[in-house]
C-alpha positions as CSV (number, residue, x, y, z in Angstrom):
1,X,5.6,-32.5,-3.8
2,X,4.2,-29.3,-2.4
3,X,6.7,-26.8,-0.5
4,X,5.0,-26.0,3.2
5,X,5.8,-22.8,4.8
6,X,6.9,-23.0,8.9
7,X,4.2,-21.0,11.0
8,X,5.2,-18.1,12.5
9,X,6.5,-19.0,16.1
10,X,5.9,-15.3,16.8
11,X,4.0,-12.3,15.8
12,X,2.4,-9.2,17.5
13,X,0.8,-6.5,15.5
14,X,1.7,-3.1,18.0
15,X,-1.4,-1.1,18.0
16,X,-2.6,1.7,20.3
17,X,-4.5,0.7,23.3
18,X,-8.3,0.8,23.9
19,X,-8.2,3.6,25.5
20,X,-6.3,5.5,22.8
21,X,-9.1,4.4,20.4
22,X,-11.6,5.5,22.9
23,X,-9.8,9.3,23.3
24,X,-10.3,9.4,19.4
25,X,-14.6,9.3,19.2
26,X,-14.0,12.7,20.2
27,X,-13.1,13.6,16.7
28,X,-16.8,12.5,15.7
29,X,-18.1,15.6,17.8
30,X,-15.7,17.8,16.6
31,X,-16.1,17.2,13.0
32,X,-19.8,17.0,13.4
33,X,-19.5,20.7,14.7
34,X,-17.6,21.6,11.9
35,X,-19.8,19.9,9.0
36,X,-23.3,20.9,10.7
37,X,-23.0,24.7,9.3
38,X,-21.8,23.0,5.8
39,X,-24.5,20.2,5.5
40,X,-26.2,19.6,8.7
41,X,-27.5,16.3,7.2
42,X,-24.1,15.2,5.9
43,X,-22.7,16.1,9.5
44,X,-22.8,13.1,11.6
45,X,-22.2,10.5,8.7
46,X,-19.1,12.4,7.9
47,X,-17.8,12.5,11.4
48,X,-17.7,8.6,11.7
49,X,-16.6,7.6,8.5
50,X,-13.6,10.4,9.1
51,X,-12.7,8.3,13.2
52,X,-13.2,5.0,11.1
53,X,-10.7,6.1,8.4
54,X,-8.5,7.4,11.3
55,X,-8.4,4.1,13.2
56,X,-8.1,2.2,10.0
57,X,-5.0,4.1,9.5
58,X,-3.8,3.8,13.2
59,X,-4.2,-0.1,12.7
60,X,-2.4,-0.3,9.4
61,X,0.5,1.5,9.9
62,X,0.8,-0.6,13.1
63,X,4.2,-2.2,13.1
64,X,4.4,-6.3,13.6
65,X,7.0,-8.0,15.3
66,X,7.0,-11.7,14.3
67,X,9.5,-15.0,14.2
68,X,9.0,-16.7,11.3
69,X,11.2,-18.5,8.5
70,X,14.5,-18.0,10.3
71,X,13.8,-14.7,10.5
72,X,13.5,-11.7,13.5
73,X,10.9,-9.0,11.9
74,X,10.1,-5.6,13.6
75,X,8.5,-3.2,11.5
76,X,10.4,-2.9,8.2
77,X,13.3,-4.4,9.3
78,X,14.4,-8.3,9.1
79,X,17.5,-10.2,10.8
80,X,18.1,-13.8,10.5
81,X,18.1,-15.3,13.4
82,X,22.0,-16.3,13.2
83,X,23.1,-13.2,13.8
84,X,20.4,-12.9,16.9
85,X,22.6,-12.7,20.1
86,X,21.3,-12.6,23.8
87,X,17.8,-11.2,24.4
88,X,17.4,-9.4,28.0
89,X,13.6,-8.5,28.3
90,X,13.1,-5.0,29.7
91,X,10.4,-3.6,32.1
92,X,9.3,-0.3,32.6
93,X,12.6,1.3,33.5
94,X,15.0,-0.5,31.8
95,X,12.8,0.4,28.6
96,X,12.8,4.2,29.7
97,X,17.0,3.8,30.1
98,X,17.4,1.7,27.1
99,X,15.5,4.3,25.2
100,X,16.8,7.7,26.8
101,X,20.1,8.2,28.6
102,X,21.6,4.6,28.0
103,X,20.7,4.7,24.1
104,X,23.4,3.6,21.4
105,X,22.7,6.1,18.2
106,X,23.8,3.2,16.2
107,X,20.6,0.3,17.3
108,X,17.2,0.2,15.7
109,X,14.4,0.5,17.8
110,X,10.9,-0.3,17.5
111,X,9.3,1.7,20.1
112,X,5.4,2.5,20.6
113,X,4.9,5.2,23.7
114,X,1.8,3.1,24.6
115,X,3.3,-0.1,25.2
116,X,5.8,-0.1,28.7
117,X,7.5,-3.2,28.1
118,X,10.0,-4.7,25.3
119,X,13.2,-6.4,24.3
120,X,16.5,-5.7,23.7
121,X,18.4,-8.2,21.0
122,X,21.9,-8.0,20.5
123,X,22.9,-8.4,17.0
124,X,26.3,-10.3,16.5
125,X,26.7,-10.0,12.6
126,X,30.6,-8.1,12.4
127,X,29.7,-6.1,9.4
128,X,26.1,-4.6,10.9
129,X,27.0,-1.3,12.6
130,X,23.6,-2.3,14.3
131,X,24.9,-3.4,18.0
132,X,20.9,-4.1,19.2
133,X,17.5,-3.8,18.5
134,X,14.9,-2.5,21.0
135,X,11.4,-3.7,20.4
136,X,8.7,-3.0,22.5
137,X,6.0,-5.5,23.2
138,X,3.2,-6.7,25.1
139,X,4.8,-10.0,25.7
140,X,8.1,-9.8,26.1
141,X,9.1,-12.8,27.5
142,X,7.1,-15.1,24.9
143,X,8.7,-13.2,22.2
144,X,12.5,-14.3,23.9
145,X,10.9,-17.8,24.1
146,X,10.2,-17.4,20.8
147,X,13.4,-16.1,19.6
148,X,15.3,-19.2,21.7
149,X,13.1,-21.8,20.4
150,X,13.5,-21.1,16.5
151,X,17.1,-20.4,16.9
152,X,17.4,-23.9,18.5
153,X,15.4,-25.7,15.4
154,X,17.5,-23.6,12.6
């Protein structure tokens, strides 16, 4: 008898934009400028391995949000999904408000500037100071599906 793992119902991996990727290829001029007087051969070689190694880093310390094994994961941090209240998706301004003025010091957020859009999850475990979690996300309305859907088969 083998022991089977439930697919994730969930998961988003938060990196930067294209565009941010594309602002970055100006590093390979830059460090090309700098390396030419040093090695002129060595210059251009050098200068894309250092924009790959930067967008390699960009990509791994990119947080993922998933649902998965009775579990709510955003970043480091797990909940099970029993102590998961309501989840009120947020647009553009209620992100900014959520965020800014109408912040509680006490939630956990996992917040990219390049993404405009999120979730906000109450947590209802009595002994977590923790009174919500603010995720952004791409899809914010798949990832309340989500959250309803595996609360509803635990």
């Amino acid at each position: 008898m083998t022991a089977t793992t439930p697919a994730a119902t969930y998961r988003e991996r938060l990196l930067p934009g294209i565009g941010f990727f594309g602002a970055w290829l100006l590093l390979i001029p830059a460090t090309a400028l700098v390396m030419t007087p040093i090695n002129k051969g060595a210059a251009i070689p050098v200068a894309i391995g250092l924009y790959v190694l930067v967008a390699l880093i960009f990509v791994a310390l990119s947080p993922v949000i998933a649902v998965e094994n009775g579990e709510l994961r955003a970043g480091r941090a797990t909940i099970p999904l029993k102590f998961v209240g309501e989840v009120t998706p947020l647009g553009q301004d209620a992100l900014r408000n959520v965020i800014g003025p109408g912040a509680d010091a006490r939630s956990y957020m996992v917040v990219r500037g390049w993404i405009h859009r999120g979730v906000q999850v109450e947590i209802t475990d009595e002994s977590d100071p923790t009174p919500y979690w603010v995720i952004t996300s791409r899809k914010p309305l798949a990832l309340k599906e989500a959250l309803a859907a595996s609360k509803q088969s635990a």
